[in-house]
C-alpha positions in Angstrom: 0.0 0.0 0.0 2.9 2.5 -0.9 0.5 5.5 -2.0 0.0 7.7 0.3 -3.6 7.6 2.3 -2.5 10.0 4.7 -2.7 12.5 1.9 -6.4 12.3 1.8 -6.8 11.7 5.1 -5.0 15.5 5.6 -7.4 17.0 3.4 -10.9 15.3 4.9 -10.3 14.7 8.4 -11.4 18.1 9.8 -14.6 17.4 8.0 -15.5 13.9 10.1 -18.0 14.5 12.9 -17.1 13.2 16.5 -18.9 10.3 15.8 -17.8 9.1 12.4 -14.5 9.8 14.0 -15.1 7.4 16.9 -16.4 4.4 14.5 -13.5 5.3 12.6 -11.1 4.8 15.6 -12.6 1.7 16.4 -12.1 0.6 13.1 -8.5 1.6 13.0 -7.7 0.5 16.0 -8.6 -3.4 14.6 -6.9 -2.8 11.7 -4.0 -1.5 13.3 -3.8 -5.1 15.3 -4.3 -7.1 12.6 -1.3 -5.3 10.4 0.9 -5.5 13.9 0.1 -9.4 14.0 1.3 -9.9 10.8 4.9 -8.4 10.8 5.1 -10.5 13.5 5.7 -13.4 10.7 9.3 -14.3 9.7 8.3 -15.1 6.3 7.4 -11.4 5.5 10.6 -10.1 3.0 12.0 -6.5 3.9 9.9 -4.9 1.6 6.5 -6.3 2.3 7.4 -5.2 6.2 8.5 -1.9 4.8 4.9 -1.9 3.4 3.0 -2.3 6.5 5.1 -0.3 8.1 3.9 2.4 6.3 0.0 1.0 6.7 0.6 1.3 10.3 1.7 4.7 10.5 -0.8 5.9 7.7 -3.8 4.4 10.2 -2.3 6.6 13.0 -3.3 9.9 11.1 -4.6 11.3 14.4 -1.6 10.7 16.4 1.4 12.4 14.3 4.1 10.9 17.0 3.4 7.1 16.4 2.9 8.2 13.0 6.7 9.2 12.6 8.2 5.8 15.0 6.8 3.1 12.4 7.6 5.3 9.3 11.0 5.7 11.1 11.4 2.1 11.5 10.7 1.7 8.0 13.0 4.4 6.8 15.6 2.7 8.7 14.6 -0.8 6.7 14.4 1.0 3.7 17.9 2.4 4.1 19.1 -1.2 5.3 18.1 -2.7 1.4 19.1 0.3 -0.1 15.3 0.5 -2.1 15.5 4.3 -3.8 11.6 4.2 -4.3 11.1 2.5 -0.6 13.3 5.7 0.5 11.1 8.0 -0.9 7.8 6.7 -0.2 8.9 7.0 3.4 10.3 10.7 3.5 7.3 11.7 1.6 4.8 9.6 4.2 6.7 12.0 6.9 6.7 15.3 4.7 3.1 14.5 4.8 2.6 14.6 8.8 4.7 17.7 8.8 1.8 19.3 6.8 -0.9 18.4 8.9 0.8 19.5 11.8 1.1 22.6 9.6 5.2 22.9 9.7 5.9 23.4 6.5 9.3 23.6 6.4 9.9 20.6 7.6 7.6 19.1 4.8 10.1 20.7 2.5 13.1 19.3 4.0 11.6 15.6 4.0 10.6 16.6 0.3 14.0 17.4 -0.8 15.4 13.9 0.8 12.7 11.9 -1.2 14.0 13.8 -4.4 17.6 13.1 -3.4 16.9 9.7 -3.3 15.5 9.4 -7.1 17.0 9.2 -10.2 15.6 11.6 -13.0 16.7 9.8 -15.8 15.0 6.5 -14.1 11.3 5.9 -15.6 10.0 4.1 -12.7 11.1 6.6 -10.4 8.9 9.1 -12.5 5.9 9.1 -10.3 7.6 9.6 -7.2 9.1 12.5 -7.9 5.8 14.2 -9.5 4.1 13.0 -6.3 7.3 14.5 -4.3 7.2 17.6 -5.9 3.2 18.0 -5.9 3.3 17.8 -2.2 6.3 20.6 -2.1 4.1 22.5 -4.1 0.8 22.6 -1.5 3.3 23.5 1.5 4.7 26.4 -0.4 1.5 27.3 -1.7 -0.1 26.6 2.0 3.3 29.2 3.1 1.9 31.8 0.9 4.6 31.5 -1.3 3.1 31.7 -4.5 5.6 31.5 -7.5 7.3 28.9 -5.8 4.3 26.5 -5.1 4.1 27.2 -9.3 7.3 25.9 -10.1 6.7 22.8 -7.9 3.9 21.8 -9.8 5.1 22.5 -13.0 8.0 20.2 -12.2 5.6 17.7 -10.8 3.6 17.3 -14.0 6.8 16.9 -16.2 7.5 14.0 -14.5 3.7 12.9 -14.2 2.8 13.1 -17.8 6.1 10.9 -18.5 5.3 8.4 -15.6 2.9 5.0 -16.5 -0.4 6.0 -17.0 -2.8 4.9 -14.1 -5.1 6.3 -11.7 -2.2 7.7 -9.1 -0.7 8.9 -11.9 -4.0 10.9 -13.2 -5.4 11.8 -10.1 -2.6 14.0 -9.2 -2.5 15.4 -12.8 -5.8 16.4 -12.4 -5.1 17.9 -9.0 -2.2 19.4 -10.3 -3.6 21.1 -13.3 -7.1 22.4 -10.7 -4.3 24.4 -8.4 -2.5 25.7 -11.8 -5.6 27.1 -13.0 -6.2 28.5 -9.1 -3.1 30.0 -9.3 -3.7 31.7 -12.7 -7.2 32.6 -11.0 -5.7 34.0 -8.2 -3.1 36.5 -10.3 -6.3 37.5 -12.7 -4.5 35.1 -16.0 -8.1 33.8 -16.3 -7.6 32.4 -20.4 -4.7 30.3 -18.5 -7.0 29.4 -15.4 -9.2 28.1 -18.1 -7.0 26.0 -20.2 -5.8 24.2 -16.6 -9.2 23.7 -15.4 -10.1 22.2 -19.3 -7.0 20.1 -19.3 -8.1 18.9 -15.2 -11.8 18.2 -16.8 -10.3 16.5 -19.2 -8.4 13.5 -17.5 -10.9 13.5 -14.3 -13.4 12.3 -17.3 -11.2 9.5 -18.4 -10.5 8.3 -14.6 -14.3 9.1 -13.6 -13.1 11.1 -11.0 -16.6 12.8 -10.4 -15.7 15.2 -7.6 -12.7 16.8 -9.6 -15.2 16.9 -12.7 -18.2 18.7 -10.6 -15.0 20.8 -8.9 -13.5 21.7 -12.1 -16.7 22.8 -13.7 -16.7 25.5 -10.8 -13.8 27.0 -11.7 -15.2 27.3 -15.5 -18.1 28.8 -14.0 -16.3 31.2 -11.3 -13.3 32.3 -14.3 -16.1 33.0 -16.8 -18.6 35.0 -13.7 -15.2 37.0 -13.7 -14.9 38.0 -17.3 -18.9 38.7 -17.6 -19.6 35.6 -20.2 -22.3 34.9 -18.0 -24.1 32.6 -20.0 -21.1 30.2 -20.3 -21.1 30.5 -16.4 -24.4 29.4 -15.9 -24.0 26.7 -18.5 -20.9 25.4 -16.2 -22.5 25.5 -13.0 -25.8 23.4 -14.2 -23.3 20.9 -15.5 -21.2 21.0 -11.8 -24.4 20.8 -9.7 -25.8 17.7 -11.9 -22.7 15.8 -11.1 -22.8 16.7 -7.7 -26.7 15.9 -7.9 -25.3 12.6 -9.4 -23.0 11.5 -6.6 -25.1 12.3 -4.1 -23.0 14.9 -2.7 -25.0 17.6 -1.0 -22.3 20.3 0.5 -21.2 20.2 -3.7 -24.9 21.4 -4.6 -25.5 23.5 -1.8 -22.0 25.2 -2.9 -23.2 25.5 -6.7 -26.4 26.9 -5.4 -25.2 29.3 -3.9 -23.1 29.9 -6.8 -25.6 30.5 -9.1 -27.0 32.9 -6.6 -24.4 35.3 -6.4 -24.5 35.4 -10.5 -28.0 35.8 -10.3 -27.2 38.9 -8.1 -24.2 40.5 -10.1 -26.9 40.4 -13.1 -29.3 42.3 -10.5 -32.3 39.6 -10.8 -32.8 39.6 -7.2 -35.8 37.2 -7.6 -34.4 34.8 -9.1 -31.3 35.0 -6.6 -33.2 34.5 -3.9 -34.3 31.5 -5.0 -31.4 29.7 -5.5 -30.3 30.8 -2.0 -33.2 30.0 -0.2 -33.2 26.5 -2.0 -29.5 26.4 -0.9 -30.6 27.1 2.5 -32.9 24.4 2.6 -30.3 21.8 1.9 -27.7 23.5 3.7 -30.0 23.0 7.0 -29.6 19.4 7.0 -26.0 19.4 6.5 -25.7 20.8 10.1 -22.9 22.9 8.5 -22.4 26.5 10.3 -19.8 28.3 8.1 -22.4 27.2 5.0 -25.7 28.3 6.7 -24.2 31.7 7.7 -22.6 32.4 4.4 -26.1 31.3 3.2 -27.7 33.5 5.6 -26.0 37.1 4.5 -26.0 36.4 0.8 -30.0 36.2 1.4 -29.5 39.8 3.4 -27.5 41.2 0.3 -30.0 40.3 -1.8 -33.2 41.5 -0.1 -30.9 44.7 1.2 -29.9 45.1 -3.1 -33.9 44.7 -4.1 -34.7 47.6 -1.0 -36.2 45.2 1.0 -34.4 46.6 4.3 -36.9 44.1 6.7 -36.5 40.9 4.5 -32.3 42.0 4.7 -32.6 43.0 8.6 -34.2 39.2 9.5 -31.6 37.4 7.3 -28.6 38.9 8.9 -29.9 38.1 12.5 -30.0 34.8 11.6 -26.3 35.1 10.3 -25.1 36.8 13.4 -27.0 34.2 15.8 -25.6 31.2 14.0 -22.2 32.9 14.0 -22.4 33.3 17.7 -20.3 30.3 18.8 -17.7 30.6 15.9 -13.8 32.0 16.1 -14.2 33.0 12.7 -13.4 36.6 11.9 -14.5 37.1 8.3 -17.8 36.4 8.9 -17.8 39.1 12.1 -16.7 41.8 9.5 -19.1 40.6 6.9 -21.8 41.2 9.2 -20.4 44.5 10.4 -20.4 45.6 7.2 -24.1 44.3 6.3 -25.5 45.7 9.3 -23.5 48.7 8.8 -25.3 49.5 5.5 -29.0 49.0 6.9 -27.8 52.1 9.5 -26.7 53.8 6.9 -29.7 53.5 4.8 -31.6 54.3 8.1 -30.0 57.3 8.2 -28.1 55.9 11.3 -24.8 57.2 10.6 -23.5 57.4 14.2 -24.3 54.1 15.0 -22.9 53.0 11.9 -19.8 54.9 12.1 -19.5 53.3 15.7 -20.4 49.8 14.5 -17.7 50.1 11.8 -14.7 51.5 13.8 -14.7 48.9 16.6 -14.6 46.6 14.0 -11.2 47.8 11.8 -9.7 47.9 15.2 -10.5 44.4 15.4 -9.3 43.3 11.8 -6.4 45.0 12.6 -5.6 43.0 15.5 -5.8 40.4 13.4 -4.1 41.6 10.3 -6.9 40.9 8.1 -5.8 43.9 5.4 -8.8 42.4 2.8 -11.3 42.7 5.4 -10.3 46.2 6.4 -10.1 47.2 3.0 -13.9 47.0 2.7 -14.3 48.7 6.0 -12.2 51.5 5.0 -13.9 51.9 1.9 -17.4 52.0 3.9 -16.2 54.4 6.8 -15.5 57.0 3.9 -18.5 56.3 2.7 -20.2 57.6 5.9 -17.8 60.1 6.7 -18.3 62.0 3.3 -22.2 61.4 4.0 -22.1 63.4 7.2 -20.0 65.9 6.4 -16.9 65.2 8.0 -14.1 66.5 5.8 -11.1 65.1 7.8 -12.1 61.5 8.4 -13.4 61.6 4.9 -10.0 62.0 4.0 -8.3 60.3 6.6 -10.1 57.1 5.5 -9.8 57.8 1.9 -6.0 57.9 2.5 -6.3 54.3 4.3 -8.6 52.9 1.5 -6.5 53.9 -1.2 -3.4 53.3 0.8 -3.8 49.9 1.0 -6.0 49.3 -2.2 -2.5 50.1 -3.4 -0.3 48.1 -1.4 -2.6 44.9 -1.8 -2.3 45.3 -5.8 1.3 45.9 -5.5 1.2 42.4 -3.9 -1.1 40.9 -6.6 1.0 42.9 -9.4 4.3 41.2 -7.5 2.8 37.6 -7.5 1.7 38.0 -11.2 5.0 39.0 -12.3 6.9 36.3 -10.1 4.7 33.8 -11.4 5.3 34.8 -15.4 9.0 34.7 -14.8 8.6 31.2 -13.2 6.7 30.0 -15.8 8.7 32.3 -18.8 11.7 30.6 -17.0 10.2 27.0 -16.8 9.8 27.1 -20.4 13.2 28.2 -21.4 14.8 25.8 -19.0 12.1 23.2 -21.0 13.5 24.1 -23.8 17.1 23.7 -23.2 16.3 20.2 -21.6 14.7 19.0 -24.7 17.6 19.9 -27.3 20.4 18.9 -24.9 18.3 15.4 -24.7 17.8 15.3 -28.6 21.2 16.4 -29.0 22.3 12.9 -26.6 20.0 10.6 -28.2 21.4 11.7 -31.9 25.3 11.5 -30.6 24.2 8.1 -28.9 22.7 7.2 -31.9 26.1 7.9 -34.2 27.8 6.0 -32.1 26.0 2.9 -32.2 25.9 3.6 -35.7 29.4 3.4 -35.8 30.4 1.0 -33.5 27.9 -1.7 -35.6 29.8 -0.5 -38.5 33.1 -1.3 -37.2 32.5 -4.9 -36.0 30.2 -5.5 -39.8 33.6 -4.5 -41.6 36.2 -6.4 -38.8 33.5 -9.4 -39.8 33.9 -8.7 -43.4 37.0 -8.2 -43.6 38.5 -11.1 -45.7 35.3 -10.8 -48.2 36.1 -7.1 -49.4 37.9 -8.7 -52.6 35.0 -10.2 -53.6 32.1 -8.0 -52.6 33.8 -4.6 -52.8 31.7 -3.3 -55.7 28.3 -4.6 -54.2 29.5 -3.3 -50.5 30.6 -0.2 -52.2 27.1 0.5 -53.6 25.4 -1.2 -50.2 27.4 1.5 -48.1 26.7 4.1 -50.3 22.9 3.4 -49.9 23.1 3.2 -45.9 24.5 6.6 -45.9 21.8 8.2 -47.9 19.1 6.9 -45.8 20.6 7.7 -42.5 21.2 11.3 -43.7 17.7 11.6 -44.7 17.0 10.2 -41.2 19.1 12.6 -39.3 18.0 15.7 -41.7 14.5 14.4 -40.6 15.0 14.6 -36.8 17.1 17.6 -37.0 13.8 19.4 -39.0 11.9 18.3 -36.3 14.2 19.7 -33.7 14.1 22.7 -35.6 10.5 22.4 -35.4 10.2 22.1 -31.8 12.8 25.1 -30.9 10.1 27.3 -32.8 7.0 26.7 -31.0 9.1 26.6 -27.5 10.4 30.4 -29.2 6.9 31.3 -30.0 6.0 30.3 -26.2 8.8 32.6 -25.2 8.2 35.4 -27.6 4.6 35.3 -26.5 5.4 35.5 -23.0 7.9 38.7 -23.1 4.9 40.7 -25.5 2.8 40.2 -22.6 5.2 41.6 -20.4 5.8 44.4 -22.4 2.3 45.4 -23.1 2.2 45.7 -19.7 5.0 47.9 -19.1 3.2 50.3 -21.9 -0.1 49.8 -20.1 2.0 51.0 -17.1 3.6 53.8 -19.3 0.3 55.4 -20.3 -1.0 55.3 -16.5 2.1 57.4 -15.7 1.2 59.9 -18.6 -2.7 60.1 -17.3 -1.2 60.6 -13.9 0.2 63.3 -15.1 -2.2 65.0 -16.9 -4.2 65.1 -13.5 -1.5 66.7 -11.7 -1.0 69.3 -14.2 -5.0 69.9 -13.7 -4.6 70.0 -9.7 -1.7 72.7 -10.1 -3.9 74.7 -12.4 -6.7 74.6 -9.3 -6.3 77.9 -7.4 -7.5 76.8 -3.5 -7.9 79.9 -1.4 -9.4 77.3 1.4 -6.2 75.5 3.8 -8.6 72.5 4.2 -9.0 71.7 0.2 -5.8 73.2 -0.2 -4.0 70.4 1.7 -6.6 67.9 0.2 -5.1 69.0 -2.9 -1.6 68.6 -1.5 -1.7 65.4 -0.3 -3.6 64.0 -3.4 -0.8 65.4 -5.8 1.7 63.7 -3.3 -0.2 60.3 -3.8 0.3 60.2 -7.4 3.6 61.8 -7.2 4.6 58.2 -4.8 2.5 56.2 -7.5 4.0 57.2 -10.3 7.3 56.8 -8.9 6.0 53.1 -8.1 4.9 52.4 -11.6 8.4 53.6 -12.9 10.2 51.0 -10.5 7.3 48.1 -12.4 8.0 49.2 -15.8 12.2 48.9 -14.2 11.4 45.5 -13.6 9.4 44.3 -16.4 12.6 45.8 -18.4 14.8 43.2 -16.7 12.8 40.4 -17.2 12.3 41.5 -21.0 16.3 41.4 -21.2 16.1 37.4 -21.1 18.0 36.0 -24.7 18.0 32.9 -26.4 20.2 31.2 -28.7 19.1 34.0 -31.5 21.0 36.3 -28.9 24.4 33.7 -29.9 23.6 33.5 -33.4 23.6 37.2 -33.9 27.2 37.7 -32.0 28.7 34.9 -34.3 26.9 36.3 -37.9 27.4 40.1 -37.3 29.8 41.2 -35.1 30.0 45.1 -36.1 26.7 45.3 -34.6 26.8 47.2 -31.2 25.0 46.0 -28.3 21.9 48.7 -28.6 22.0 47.3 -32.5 21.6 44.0 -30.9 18.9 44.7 -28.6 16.8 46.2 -31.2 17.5 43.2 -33.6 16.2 40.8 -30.6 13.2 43.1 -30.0 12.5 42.6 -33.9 12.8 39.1 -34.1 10.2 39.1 -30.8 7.9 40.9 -32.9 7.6 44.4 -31.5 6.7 47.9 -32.5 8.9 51.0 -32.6 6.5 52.4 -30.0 7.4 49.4 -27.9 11.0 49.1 -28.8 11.3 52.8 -27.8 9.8 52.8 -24.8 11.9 49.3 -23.5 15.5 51.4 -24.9 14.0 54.7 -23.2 14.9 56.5 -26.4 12.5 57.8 -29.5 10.9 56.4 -31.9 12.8 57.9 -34.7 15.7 56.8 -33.1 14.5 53.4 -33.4 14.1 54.0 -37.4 17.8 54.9 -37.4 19.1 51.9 -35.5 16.5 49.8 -38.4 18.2 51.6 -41.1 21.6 51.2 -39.9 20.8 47.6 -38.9 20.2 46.6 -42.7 23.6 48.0 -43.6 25.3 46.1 -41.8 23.4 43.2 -42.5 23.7 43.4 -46.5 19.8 43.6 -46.8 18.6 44.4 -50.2 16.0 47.3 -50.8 12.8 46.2 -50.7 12.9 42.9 -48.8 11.7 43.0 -44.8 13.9 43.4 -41.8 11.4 41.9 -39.5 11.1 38.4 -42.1 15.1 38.1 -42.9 16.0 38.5 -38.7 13.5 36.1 -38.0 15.0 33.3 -40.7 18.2 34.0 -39.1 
């Protein structure tokens, strides 16, 4: 039993009631016996008690100390046979215990020794190391560390999608491509969240793995609610709630119910919402489930609060805060806050509200829950500017914005982390693949060659009488092994272009970016030139007016060190980079640049703005770039670099 139950048993065990978990102790328990009793036997070989070894210590999921003895005891066995895969299953069985006892780091370290223990060039030690570097990806993604937790799985699915295919090898392939697409969700790529979540669909079909299929058709639904297709949302949810409907899995409908609710309620058709909610209630009820029921609960007071049904909205959210009573969870304390907050407001309650609202950012501050402030700052300006009060108006303003700014700096960050992992990944991809044609063709020649060699040692004392047919025999084997090797070397050539597409796509995005960045600065601009123009005779305004021009001042000054950045990654080269140096040495190295920015497809405008220089200066580096290359009037710069 070498794969792994404790990983599922991290993931569900915080959903088992007291109960279920009781039977399920008992059950263990007798199962634990039975699998003691039997490595009692001396015919059991080193590897089968390795095996239940690991049984034993998977069955003690709830007690992480004789957990790590019998996985110890079958590291140390493991170690004694010198077993490579025996090795790893154990440090990853351990990296595993580490997670639930959330200690991440030491999930890594364990990680790192099963990956130390495998060989990469070994096929059957293929799975492992996906599986290895899957679980390093949910502890860094479980740290916050997002880019990193990317990597990981990327390196997990190289190995996957080369590992035998079976159901292990499948069912992490299809978890590995749902967090991808979370993780492009999460940095707003949603056309690469999509094209995870299709390829995840995809294979949980072929291994019937119905959850990830009802899961996955979420994600469809939620990525395509985020870019307003709504109709292809709704279509997406039917299909997840009818797979949920069809394995009887009520929490999944009650989910997708409540799903449909809130896209019902972005498209204002507040009937309708409430509906779906209120039919999500009824289900959720007999789950017994609190977090569901209160999240139920003030999505039914949004939507009677939205349709100006301020009783309807004042009911539901008494019925979130009295379920939420008995909970330690904070972000439903500031949702309510901020939903009862409103109903004060709309009451004309503004003290109250103010009140209600203040003790509450204290509180989310305590806690460091920057998101949940955010909304709360947002709202106490809201009141502020309602009543009249110029300074907190502007005080929370200041805060709002303030850290609206710092948590898209974050987001902004992750994205571009994240594209240089991946930009990175690729390249490194791509090196990996010619270096590993470029061994099998050498490996090949010498075969080629050594066969040769022991056919003419063997032939030797025939050559008088066959050398004319050998001659034209010889003569033929040459041909056909040239037209072999020209045929693998076009398909090389082949593969190095769409892996240079990849990374020619990838460093447009990045400078579209930097222009989108660019033009921000120049409307920033603009908008200080306006404010100076304002004459203020009034020290109040006139310091609004200040401060505001010393905001964008500090934001322009931000965007300048993003557009710095995306510069650096932009200066990434390839082998064109090599060819160029060899070909056309007189070219100097801004010559060079603009000849790489060609061959990458970009404008003058976006050439120029990269080389912080004009774009008639760009035309004189073109025009001085065909010189020295010998091109001939009339045929295209952009075509002849990129057949270089």
């Amino acid at each position: 039993m070498r794969y792994f139950l404790l990983f599922s048993i991290y993931i569900f065990t915080s959903q088992i009631s007291v109960s279920a978990q009781n039977q399920a102790s008992s059950i263990t328990g007798q199962n634990i016996d039975a699998l003691k009793a039997e490595l009692r036997a001396n015919s059991l070989t080193t590897e089968d008690r390795i095996e239940k070894l690991h049984e034993i210590g998977q069955l003690f999921f709830d007690r992480p100390d004789s957990t790590v003895y019998y996985l110890n005891r079958a590291l140390v066995l493991s170690k004694s046979i010198n077993d490579s895969v025996l090795i790893s299953d154990t440090f990853i069985n351990l990296s595993l215990v580490d997670m639930y006892n959330d200690d991440y780091d030491a999930t890594l370290k364990y990680i790192d020794s099963a990956i130390q223990n495998l060989n990469k060039q070994n096929e059957s030690h293929f799975l492992n190391i996906g599986i290895a570097n899957t679980i390093g990806g949910i502890a860094y993604n479980n740290n916050e560390r997002m880019d990193l937790a990317f990597e990981k799985i990327l390196e997990a699915n190289r190995f996957l999608n080369k590992a035998p295919i079976d159901v292990t090898s499948q069912s992490y392939l299809v978890e590995n491509y749902s967090s991808l697409a979370l993780i492009y969700f999460n940095i707003e790529e949603y056309d690469n969240t999509i094209e995870n979540a299709k390829q995840a669909l995809e294979r949980a079909k072929q291994i019937e793995a119905f959850h990830n299929i009802a899961d996955n058709y979420n994600i469809l639904a939620t990525t395509y609610t985020k870019k307003e297709q709504y109709v292809l949302a709704e279509i997406y949810l039917d299909s997840s709630a009818q797979t949920y409907k069809d394995i009887n899995y009520v929490a999944g409908e009650v989910m997708v119910l409540s799903d449909k609710g809130q896209l019902l309620l972005r498209k204002q058709k507040y009937n309708s919402a409430k509906k779906e909610f209120k039919k999500a209630l009824t289900m959720g009820k007999d789950l017994g489930d609190t977090h569901m029921l209160v999240a139920i609960f003030l999505d039914l007071s949004t939507t009677y609060f939205k349709n100006n049904e301020t009783a309807m909205a004042k009911k539901y959210l008494d019925s979130a805060y009295m379920a939420s009573r008995d909970m330690n969870f904070p972000m439903f304390s500031n949702k309510i806050a901020l939903a009862e907050s409103q109903i004060l407001k709309r009451e004309r309650n503004f003290t109250r509200a103010i009140k209600l609202l203040e003790d509450n950012v204290a509180y989310m501050q305590s806690l460091n829950l920057r998101e949940s402030r955010l909304d709360t700052y947002d709202e106490l300006y809201q009141l502020y500017k309602e009543t009249g009060d110029a300074g907190n108006t502007l005080l929370y303003f200041e805060k709002y914005t303030q850290l609206k700014d710092s948590l898209q700096q974050e987001l902004n960050t992750g994205k571009i982390n994240v594209l240089r992992v991946e930009h990175n990944y690729y390249q490194l991809l791509s090196d990996l693949e010619k270096t590993e044609t470029q061994l099998a063709l050498a490996s090949e020649a010498q075969k080629r060659i050594k066969h040769r060699n022991y056919y003419l040692i063997g032939s030797a004392g025939l050559i008088i009488l066959f050398s004319v047919f050998m001659f034209l025999r010889q003569r033929k084997l040459n041909l056909a092994r040239r037209a072999v090797l020209e045929s693998k070397q076009e398909v090389l050539y082949v593969k190095q272009q769409v892996l240079d597409n990849k990374v020619r796509f990838k460093n447009r995005q990045i400078t579209d970016f930097a222009i989108h960045i660019s033009e921000k600065n120049e409307l920033l601009e603009n908008i200080k030139s306006k404010l100076k123009s304002i004459k203020v005779t009034n020290d109040t305004y006139k310091e609004i007016v200040n401060d505001t021009m010393h905001f964008i001042n500090n934001d322009i000054e931000q965007n300048k060190e993003k557009i710095q950045l995306y510069q650096q990654v932009n200066e990434t080269t390839d082998s064109f980079r090599a060819k160029i140096n060899e070909m056309y040495k007189s070219l100097s190295d801004k010559e060079k640049k603009v000849t790489t920015m060609l061959r990458l497809g970009q404008t003058s405008k976006q050439i120029a703005l990269q080389l912080n220089i004009s774009a008639a200066s760009v035309d004189n580096y073109r025009y001085t770039i065909r010189k020295k290359m010998n091109i001939s009037k009339g045929e295209s710069l952009k075509m002849f670099i990129q057949n270089i």
